[in-house]
C-alpha positions in Angstrom: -65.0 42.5 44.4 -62.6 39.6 43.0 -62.8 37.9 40.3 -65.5 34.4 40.3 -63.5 31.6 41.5 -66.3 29.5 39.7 -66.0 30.6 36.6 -66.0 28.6 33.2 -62.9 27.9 32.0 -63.2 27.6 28.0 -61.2 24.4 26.7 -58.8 26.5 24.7 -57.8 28.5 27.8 -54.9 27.4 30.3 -55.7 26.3 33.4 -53.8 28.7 36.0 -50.9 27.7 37.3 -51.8 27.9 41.4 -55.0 26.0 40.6 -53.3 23.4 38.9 -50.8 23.0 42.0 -53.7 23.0 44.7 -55.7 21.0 42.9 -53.1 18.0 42.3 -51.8 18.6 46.0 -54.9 17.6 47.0 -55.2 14.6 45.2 -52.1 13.2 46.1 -53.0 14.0 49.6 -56.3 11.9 48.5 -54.6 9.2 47.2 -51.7 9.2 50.2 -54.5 9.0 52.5 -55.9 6.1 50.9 -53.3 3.9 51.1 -52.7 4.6 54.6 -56.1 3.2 54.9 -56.0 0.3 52.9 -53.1 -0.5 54.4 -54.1 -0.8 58.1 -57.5 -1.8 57.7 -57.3 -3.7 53.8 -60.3 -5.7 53.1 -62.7 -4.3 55.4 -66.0 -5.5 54.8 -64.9 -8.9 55.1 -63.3 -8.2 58.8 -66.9 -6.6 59.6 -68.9 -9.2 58.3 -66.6 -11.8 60.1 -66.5 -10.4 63.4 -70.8 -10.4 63.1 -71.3 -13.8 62.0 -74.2 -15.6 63.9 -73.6 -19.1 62.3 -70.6 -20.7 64.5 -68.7 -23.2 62.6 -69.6 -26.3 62.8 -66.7 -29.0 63.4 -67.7 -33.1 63.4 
């Protein structure tokens, strides 16, 4: 059987070098993602709520 891949890993110990490459692949992948996101759709709670407003504005 392998070794845990949940294992503790003390403070004094180094973390292992392919862990420490998947793990901050991923977050830039995260964070890449993210912009992406915010980019396109930015605030989007605001578009929602606009787009469902029952009050129409009222002009005089």
């Amino acid at each position: 059987m392998s070794e845990n891949p949940f294992k503790i890993i003390e403070p004094r110990e180094e973390i292992p070098a392919t862990v420490k490459k998947e793990v901050m692949g991923s977050v830039k992948s995260v964070v890449l993602l993210l912009r992406f996101v915010q980019l396109f759709i930015g605030d989007f709670t605001s578009v929602f709520i606009d787009k469902f407003k029952t009050n129409a504005p009222k002009n005089k």
